[in-house]
C-alpha positions in Angstrom: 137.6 120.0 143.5 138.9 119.9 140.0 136.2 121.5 138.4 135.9 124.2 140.6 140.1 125.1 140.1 139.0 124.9 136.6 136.1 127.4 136.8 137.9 129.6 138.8 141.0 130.0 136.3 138.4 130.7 133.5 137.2 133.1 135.3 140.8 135.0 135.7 141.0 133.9 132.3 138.3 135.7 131.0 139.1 139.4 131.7 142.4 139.1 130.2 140.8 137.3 126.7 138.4 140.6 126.6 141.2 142.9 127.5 143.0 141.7 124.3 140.2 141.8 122.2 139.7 145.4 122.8 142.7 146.1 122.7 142.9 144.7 119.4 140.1 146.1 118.1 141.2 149.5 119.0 144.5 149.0 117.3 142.6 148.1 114.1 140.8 150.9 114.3 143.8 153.3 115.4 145.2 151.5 112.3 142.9 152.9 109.5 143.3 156.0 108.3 140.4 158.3 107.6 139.4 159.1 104.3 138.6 162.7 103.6 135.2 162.0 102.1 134.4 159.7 105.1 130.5 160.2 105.7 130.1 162.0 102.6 127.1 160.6 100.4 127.1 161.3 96.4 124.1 160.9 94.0 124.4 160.0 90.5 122.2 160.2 87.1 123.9 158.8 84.5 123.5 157.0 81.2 122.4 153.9 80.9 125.0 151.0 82.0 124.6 148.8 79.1 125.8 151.8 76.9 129.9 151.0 77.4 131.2 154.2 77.6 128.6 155.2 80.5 129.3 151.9 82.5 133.1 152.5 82.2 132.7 156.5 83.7 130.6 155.2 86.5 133.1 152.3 87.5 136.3 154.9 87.2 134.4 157.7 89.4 133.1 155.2 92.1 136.8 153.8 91.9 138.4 157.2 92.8 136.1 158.1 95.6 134.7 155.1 97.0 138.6 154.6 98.7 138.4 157.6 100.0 135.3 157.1 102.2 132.5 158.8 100.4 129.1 156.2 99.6 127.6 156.6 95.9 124.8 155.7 94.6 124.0 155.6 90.6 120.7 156.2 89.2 120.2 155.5 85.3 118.9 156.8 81.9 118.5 155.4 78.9 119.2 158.8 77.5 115.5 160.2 78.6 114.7 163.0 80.0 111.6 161.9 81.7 113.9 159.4 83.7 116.4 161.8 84.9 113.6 163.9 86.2 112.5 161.2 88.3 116.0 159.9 88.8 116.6 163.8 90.4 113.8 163.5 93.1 114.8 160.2 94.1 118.1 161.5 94.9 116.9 164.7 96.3 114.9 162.8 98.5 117.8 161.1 100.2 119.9 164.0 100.7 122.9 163.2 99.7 126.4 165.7 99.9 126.5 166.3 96.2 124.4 165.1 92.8 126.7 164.1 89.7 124.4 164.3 86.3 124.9 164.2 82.7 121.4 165.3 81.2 119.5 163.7 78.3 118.4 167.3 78.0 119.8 170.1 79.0 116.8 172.2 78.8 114.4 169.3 81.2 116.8 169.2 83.6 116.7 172.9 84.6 113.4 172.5 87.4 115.1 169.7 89.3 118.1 171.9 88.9 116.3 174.1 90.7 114.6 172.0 93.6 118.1 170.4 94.0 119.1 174.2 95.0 115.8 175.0 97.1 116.9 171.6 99.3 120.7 172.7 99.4 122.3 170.0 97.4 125.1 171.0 94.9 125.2 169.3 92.0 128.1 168.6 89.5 127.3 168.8 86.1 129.2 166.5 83.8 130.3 165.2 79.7 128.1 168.0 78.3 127.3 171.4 78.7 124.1 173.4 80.4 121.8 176.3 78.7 122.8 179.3 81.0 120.0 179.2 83.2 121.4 175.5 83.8 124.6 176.3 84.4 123.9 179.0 87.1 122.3 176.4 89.4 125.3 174.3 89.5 128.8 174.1 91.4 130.4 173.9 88.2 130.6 171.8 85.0 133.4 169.1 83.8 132.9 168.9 80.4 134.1 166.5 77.2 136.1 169.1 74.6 132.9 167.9 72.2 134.1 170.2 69.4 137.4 169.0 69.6 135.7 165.8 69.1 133.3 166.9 65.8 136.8 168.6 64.4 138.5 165.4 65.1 136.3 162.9 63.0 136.0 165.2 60.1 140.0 165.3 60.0 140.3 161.7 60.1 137.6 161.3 57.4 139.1 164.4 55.0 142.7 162.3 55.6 141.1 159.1 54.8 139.6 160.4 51.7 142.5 162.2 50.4 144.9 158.8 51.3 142.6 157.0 48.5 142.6 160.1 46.0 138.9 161.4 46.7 138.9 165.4 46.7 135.5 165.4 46.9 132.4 162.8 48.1 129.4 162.3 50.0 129.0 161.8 53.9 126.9 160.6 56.6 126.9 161.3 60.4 124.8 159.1 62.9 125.1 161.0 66.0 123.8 160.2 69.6 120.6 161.8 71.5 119.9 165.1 69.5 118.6 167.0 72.2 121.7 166.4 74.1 124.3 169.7 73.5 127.2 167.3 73.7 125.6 166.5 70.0 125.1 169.3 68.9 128.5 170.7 69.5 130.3 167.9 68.1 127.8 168.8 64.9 128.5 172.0 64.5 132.0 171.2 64.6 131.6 168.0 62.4 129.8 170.6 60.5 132.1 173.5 59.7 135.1 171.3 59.1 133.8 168.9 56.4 132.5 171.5 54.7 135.7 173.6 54.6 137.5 170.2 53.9 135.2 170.6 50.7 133.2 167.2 51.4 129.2 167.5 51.4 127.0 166.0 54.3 124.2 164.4 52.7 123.0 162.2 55.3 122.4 163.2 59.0 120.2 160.7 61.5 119.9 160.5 65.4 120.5 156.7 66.5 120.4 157.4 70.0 124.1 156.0 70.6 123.1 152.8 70.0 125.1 149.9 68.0 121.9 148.1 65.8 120.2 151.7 65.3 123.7 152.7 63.7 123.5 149.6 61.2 120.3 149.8 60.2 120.5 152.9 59.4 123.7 152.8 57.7 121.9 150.1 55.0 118.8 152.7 54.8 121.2 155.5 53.6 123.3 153.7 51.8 120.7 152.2 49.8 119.1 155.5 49.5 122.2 157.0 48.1 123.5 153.8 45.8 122.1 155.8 42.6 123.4 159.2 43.6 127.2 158.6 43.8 127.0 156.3 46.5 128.7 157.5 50.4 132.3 158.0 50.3 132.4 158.3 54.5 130.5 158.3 57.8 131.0 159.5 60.9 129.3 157.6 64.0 129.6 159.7 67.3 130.3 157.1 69.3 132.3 153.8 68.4 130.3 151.3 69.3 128.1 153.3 66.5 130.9 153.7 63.8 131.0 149.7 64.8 127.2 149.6 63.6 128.3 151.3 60.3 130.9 149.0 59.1 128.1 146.2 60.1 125.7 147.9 58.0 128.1 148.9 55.0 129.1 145.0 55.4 125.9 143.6 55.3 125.1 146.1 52.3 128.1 144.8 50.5 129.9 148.1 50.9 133.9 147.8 51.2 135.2 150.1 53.6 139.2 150.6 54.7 141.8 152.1 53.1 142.9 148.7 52.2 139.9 147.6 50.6 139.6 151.4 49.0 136.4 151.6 50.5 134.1 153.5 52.6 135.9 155.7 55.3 134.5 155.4 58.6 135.2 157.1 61.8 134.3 157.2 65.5 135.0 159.2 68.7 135.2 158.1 72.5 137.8 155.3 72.0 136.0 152.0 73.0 137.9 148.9 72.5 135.6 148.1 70.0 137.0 151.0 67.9 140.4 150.6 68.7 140.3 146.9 67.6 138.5 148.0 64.3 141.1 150.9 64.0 143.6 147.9 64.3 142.0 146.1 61.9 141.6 148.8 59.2 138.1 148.9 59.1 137.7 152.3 61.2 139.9 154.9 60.2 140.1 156.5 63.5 138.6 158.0 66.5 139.2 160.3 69.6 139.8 159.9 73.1 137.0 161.4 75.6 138.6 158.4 77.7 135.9 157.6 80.8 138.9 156.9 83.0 140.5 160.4 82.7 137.0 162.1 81.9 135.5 160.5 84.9 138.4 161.1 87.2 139.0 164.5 86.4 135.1 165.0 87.4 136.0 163.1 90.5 138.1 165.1 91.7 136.1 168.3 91.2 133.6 165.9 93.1 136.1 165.9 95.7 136.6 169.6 96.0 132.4 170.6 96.4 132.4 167.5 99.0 135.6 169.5 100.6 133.8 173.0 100.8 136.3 174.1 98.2 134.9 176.3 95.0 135.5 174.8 91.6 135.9 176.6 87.9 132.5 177.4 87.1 133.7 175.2 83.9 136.6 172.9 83.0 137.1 171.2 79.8 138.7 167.5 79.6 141.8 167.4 76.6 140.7 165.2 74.0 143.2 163.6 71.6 142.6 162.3 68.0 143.3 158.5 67.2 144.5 157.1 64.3 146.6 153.8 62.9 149.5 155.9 63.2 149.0 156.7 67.2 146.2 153.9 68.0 149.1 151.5 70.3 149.6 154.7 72.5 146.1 154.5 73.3 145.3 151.0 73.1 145.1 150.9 77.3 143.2 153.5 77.7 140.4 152.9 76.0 140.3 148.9 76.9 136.6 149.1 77.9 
């Protein structure tokens, strides 16, 4: 008798234990608001993630649109153009809303440009500028102010210079990927200034952005250039490479800092490793192209395209020029 009361409560039980559970569960889901890039899928090539900077951007952009609903996935590059090729017709291949790149060359990436517009996929170009043909196929371009960052180093290295009483001297550059036009525009601004500064370039190698490249080759041309008046300053594009530098000028026995009235060194693209060395007094200074505001600024453009919104066919991110004098108003935002 007892059991069957039992069984029979449990079953009256029952209906109002699944009532509340649905009713629950649609409150949870009444609950959550919808993000405007719900469903939305994104596609990027990017640099590799063992290169600082490019890790940084990727984590900032997924951080800005993830919230809002949209799925990413990252493809990656060690700054080849054979890679992003294949990179682009993986991505193709799974359809996704929108394509975010930054080309190892601006010049490869033009055909799966092109099939990325045959299969209806917009794609957001970022960091550095197309050719024209490039640019035609895309929904628009967020772009580093790269001469603002060549201009940048070559006014940190003429100040330097002219701080320790040298009018005139001998400087290297170590950029990153040559064939990359965010190089060559932060060269030919590098370029123009220096020489106008009255300084002479001497020395001019591609170490592929990368940190043991830069220091190797710092010791080769320094060595080289020992008899010949020796290098008063270098520029490394990036500051994990202007980090590589000091190494190598170290490791050659060459001072460098103002304090140690040494070798003037500079950087661009704020890493911590820069800012600490700018801290330090062994880099003189560096610029900002920040991956939090350059990758959230091309995040939001993302945003827009996903949106069916048009974007400027071009926008450029403000860069700002770091020194000892300013380096504690950036020091945040370039703790990567």
């Amino acid at each position: 008798m007892t059991s069957s009361r039992s069984r029979a409560r449990l079953a009256l039980a029952l209906p109002v234990v699944l009532l509340a559970v649905v009713v629950s569960a649609i409150g949870a889901s009444a609950s959550r608001t919808a993000g405007p890039l719900d469903g939305k899928s994104i596609g990027i090539t990017f640099c590799t993630d063992q290169n600082p900077f490019c890790a940084a951007w990727v984590k900032a952009f997924k951080a800005y649109v993830e919230p809002k609903g949209a799925k990413v996935t990252v493809l990656t590059s060690v700054f080849d153009p054979a890679t992003d090729a294949n990179n682009m017709n993986q991505l193709i291949a799974s359809k996704p809303d929108l394509i975010v790149i930054t080309p190892a060359d601006p010049n490869a990436i033009v055909p799966s440009l092109v099939k990325a517009k045959q299969a209806g996929i917009p794609v957001l170009n970022t960091i550095g500028r197309l050719t024209p043909a490039g640019q035609k196929l895309v929904a628009g371009s967020v772009l580093t102010d790269n001469a603002a960052l060549g201009r940048f180093a070559a006014d940190n290295i003429a100040e330097g210079l002219k701080k320790l009483g040298i009018k005139s001297g001998n400087v290297m550059m170590l950029t990153g990927t040559a064939t990359q036009l965010i190089v060559q525009d932060r060269v030919a601004a590098f370029k123009a200034a220096i020489a106008k500064d009255g300084y002479k370039l001497v020395a001019t190698q591609d170490t592929n952005w990368d940190q043991q490249a830069s220091a190797k080759a710092a010791q080769q041309i320094l060595a080289q250039y020992k008899s010949k008046g020796g290098i008063q300053a270098a520029y490394g594009m990036a500051d994990n490479m202007a980090l590589g530098i000091i190494q190598g000028a170290q490791q050659a026995g060459v001072k460098v800092g103002l304090s140690k009235k040494g070798m003037i060194v500079t950087g661009s693209n704020c890493l911590s490793v820069g800012i600490k060395a700018i801290q330090q007094g062994t880099e003189y200074g560096t610029a900002t192209q920040a991956p939090l505001i350059e990758a959230t600024t091309a995040a939001k453009a993302a945003e827009q395209v996903l949106m069916g919104k048009s974007i400027k066919a071009v926008t450029y991110v403000h860069e700002d020029r770091i020194t000892q004098s300013n380096v504690a108003k950036f020091s945040k935002l370039c703790s990567f």
